[in-house]
Every structure is written in C-alpha cells, then in structure tokens.
N, C-alpha and C positions, 0 to 999 in steps of 0.2 A: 119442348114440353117435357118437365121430370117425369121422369119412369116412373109405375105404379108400384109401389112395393105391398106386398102385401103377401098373407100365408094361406089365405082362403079357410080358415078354420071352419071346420063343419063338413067342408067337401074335399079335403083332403086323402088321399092315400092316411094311413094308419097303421101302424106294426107296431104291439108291443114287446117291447125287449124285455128277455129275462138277462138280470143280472145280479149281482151281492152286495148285500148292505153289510154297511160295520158300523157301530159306532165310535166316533172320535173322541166326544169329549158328552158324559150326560151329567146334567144340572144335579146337582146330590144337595146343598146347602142352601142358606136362605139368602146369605150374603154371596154366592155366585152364581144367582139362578138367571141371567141374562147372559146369552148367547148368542151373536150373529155377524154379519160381513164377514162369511166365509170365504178363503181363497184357496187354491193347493198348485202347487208348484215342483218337478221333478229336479233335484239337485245329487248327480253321480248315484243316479238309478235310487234313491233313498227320495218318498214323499212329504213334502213339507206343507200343513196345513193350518193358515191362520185368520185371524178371526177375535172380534173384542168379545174381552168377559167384564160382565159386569153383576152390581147388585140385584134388586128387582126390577126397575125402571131402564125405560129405552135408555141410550146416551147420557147417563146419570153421572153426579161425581165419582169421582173415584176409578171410573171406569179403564180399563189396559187392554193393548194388545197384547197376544198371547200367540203360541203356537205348539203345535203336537208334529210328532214325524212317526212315519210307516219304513220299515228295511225290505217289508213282505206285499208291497204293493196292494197297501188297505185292508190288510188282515185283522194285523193287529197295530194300538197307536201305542205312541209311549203315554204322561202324565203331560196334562198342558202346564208351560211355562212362560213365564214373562218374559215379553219380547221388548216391548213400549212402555214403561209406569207411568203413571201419573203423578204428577206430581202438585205440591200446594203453591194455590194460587193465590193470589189478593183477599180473595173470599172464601175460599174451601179447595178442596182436590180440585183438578181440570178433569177433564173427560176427554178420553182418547180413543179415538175409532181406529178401525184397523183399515191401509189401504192395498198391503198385499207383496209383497216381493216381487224385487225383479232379479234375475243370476246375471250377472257380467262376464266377464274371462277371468278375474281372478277378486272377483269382488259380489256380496250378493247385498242386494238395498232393501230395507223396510221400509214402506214409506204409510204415514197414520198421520191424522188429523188433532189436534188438540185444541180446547177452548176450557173457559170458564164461564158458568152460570151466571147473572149476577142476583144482587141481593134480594130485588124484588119480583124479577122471574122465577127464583127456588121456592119464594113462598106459595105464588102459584101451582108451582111444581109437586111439590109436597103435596098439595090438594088433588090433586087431579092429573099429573105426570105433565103430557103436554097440552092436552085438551086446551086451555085458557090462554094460552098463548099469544093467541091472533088477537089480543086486546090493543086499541088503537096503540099510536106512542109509548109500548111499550120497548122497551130495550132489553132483549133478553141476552146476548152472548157478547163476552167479552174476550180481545186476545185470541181470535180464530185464527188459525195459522195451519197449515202442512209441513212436516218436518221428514228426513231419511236418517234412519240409525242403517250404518255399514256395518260388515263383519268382512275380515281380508283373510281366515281363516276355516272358511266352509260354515259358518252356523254357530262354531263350537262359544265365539263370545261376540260382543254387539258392541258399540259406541252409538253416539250420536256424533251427526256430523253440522255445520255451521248453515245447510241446505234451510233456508224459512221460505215458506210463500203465503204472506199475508191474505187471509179471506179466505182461502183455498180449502175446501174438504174433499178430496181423493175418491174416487168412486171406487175405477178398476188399479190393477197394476197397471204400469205402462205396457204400451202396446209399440213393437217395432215399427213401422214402415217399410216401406220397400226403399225409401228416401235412405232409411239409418238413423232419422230422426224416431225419439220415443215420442209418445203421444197417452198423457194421462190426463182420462176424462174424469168431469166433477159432476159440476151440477148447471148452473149459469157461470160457470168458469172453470177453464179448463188449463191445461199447462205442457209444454212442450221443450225439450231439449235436444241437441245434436251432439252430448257429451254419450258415450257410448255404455258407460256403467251407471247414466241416471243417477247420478251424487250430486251434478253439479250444474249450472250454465239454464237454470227452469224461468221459462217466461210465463205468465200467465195471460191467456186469451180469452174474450168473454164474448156472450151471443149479443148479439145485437138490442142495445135501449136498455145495456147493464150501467149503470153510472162507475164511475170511477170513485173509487173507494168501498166498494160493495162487497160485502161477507155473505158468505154460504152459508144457508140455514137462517137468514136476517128473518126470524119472524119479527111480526109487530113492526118492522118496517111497511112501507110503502113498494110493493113490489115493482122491479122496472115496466114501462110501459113496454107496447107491442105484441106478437104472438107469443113470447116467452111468458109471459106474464097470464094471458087469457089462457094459454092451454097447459099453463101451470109444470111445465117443463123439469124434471131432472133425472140424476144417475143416467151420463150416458156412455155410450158401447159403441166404438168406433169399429170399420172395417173399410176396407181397400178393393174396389172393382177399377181391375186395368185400362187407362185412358178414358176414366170417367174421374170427377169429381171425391176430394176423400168423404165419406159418408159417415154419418156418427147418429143412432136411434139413440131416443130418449122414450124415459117413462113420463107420459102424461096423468091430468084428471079427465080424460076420455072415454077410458075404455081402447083406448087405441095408442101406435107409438107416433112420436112424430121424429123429421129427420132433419139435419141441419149437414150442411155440405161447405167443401173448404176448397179453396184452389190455387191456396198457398200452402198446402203442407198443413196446415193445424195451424195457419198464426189469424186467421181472420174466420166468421162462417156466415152463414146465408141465415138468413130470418127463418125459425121453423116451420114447415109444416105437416098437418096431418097427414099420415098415411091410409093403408086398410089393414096393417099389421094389428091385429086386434092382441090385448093385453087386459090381464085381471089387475093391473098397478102393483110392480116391483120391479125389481133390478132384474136386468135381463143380460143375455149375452151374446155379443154377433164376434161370428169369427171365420175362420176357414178349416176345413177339415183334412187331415194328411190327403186326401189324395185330391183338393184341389178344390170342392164342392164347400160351397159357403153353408153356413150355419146358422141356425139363431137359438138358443137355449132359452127357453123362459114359462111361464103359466098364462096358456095364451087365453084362457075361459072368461068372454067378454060382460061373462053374467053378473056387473055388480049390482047394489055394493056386498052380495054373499062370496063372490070369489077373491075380493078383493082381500078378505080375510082370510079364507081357507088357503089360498095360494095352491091351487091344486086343481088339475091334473099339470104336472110337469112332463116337457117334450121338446125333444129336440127335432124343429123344422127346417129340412134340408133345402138348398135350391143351387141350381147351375147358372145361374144369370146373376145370384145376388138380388134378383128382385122380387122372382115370383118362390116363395116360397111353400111350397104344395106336398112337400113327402114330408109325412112327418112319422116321428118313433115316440112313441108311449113310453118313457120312462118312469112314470110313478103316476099311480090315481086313489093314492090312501087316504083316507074323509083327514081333514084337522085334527092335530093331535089334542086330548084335553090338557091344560096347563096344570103341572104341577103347584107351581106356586105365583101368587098373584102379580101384575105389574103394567105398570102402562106399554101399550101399544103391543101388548107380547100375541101374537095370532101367526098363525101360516104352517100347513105342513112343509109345503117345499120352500123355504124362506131363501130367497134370494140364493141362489143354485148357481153354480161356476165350473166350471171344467176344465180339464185336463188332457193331453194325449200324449200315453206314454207307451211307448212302442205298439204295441197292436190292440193297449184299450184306452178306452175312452173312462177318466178318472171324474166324477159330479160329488161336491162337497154342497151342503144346505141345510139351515137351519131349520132346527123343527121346533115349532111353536116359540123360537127366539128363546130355546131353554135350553136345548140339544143340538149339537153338530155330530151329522151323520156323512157317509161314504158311502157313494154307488158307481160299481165296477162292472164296464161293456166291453161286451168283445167289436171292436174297429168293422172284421169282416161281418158283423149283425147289420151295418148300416149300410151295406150294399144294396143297389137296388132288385 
C-alpha cells in the first residue's frame, strides 16, 4: 500500500519566520508589465535570478527570458537582461518561458520553452487572453519545443546550443539524482539525461495515456485519457526518499497534489494519484533541506477557487519521512497584491515561489501579482525544530 502523503494543513505545528524582502525586478511599463516563472541559483557566492518578462498577457508573443544577479546575497539586484529572446515566427514573435539554470563544473545551462501562437488562436487571444481556448478542435500552439543556451564563461555571455526537445515545456530546473542522472519535470512530459552539464543526451518521458506526439500546453486538443487527464495534472516537483520509489508531486484541479513514482530512474512513471497534500493550484516545490529533512515550498490554502487566486499564505512544510508533512514555517501571509496594469491571468501574491540554500539561508524568489519579482531571505537555524 503507497504511503500517505500528506501536510495535515490546519493541524499543523506553525512558526512564522521573520525575514527580508527586496525587490528584484518591478513592472514600471505597459509593454513589460508580465512577470513570472521565477528561479534563483547560487553561482561563485553571486545570486542568479530568472524568470520571463513579458507584455500584458500570460505567455504572450513576444515574450523572453530574462535574468537579474545579487553580489550582496539579495540586497541589492542589478537591471534585468535578456537571457532567451524571442524571436519571429511564421506568424509573429514566439513566446518563451523561462525554465531556470542549472551550474555544471565549467558550464552553466538555461533551459526555456518556445512556441508560436497560431493565427486563429491570437484572435481569440486578443479578446480575452486565454479564457476561449478550450474551444473544440481548436489548434492553438505551434513549434513547442525546450531549448538550452550555454555560457562556458560564468554568465558573462550565452549561445544557444543544438539541445531541442519537441512538445516539452520545462517546469523546474533539473534536479540531480543520487543516480547522477538530472531529472527535468514538465507537465505530462518530462525529460532526463546522464550527460552531467545537462547540454545534451535529454530523453523525454511521459505519464501514462500521453499519446505520442503530444505538446505541452495542447489546449483545444483532446486531452490523454486516464488519471492524468481527470485530475487535470501538471508543473511537477520531483524528490528522492532512500530505497523507495523516485517521487515527483504534481499541481492538480483538486485542491490537492497528486504523485506519480518511477522505478527506473525517471525513464517510466506510475499512473497518478491523489494525495492529502492539500494546495491552493500553483507550482510548488519538493526538496531536501541541508541538513537532511525534506521540504515542500508552496500555497497550501485548500480554500478555492478565492485562493487559487491570491496564492497566499506561503509556507514552507517540513517532514522527516518525506511523507508526513506536519511542521510548517509561515513565510508570507500578505492579502493579493492590486495589479498595476491590466492582463490575462495576472493574480497571485506569492506567484509560484522557488528556493534556494545558500550557506546558512534559505533564498525564496516569487512573483507578485505576475507583475513583480520579489526576494525573501531566512536564516537556515530559524527552521530548526
């Protein structure tokens, strides 16, 4: 019988943390007032924080990844710059998401999504951003692909490299293994390599009752049959409990996460299912903590669909087993920010929240209101028991 996972929300322990916000990057313009898929990464003690900017609309043309750097461990950022452009498609700009950096030994990877609109999905779009989408046979995205641009000299410049993974849209950065294998989660497809600076050698692996030929994001498609498809599954967050099963939570339309499990490494996984890990629906985070205690970062407030939109209270829920996760730390309970300037899908204080640990803190980057990228800095010994 699988283990219950779950955080027990409600009856949990609770502490909240005092720590510092910054901000990294705030929406000033009308043509870059989209901000989100924050990441942040430690490269030779200097913080690397990236993340798409865009016009007003979610995932619009035109759309780049971008990134800012800290020397003062989140004090201060520098100006955000183009990491990924976009560039013209068939039909218009493509739109590029950000999927986050990984550091090598002498190599650091960006890795980001790219697609094109087509002609009769933008006119929908225009009207209403994504709302109209789910219209039968409609075909909305062309050319969806995962790409990696290298830099072999710290940051300072980027290429692109020959790396494509047809359908694939990138969640997290890759995650190591204990294998050595990286492991980057999507959404109903996911992708893995044994290449050790993540450039090269990427397979991609799908849940179960994904057809072959299947693109991320396929609105207006027929979604695959099975629990993927009922409990409306994506953005997933993999982690690692020793001589168990590799584990990977996903965001459902529940209210809750579900999990899917692998027993090859990442090349196959289990049909999903529900947990009791209760979630308001975003991207969340499973990891391990330096000294050894698993994690889950995310907006666990079951209350939709009002939380679904606030994204808020964010917390980071500890556990010892990986399963039960019952301690939790209060990291932010500030009401939704109002949005500056209009746009589809733009809501969430704590928008999809990522973490960091860089010697004795704990580094949280998240978008506010998908128009602001902010920075919040903990001290490691606050989350002792």
């Amino acid at each position: 019988m699988p283990p219950i996972i779950t955080n027990r929300y409600g009856a949990a322990k609770v502490t909240r943390l005092a720590g510092r916000t910054s901000i990294i990057h705030r929406a000033s313009s009308w043509d870059a007032a989209y901000s989100h898929h924050p990441q942040v990464v430690s490269i030779g003690g200097r913080l690397w924080a990236t993340w798409s900017l865009g016009h007003l609309h979610e995932d619009a043309p035109g759309q780049i990844m971008v990134y800012a750097t800290s020397d003062d461990l989140g004090h201060t950022w520098t100006a955000a710059q183009s990491l990924v452009p976009a560039t013209q498609g068939e039909n218009g700009p493509t739109c590029i998401t950000s999927g986050g950096l990984h550091v090598g030994q002498d190599t650091i990877a960006a890795y980001y999504s790219s697609y094109e609109i087509t002609p009769a999905a933008m006119a929908l779009f225009m009207e209403s951003g994504l709302d109209r989408w789910n219209k039968p046979g409609l075909r909305t995205l062309q050319d969806v692909h995962a790409g990696v641009y290298v830099s072999q000299d710290g940051g300072a410049s980027w290429s692109s490299t020959n790396c494509r993974l047809p359908g694939f849209i990138p969640n997290l950065s890759p995650v190591r293994l204990s294998s050595g294998r990286l492991l980057l989660t999507g959404h109903l497809l996911h992708a893995y390599t044994d290449d050790p600076a993540g450039l090269s050698g990427w397979h991609i692996a799908a849940l179960p009752g994904v057809p072959e030929g299947y693109y991320e994001w396929a609105r207006g498609f027929c979604p695959p049959g099975g629990q993927a498809a009922e409990l409306g599954v994506c953005e997933g967050s993999v982690y690692e409990i020793p001589d168990q099963p590799l584990r990977m939570m996903l965001r459902t339309n529940r209210a809750r996460l579900a999990v899917v499990e692998s027993c090859d490494n990442g090349a196959t996984w289990s049909e999903p299912r529900l947990t009791d890990f209760t979630d308001c629906g975003s991207k969340m985070q499973f990891g391990r903590l330096p000294d050894g205690r698993y994690f889950a970062l995310s907006c666990p407030d079951p209350n939709v669909p009002e939380s679904s939109l606030r994204r808020t209270p964010l917390v980071l829920a500890v556990s010892r087993d990986g399963n039960v996760f019952d301690r939790h730390f209060l990291l932010g309970d500030a009401p939704d920010a109002p949005l500056r300037y209009p746009g589809a899908y733009k809501h969430g204080r704590y928008g999809y929240a990522y973490c960091h640990f860089v010697n004795d803190h704990l580094v949280i980057v998240n978008s506010v209101g998908k128009e602001d990228i902010e920075c919040h800095v903990f001290g490691l010994r606050d989350l002792e028991d």
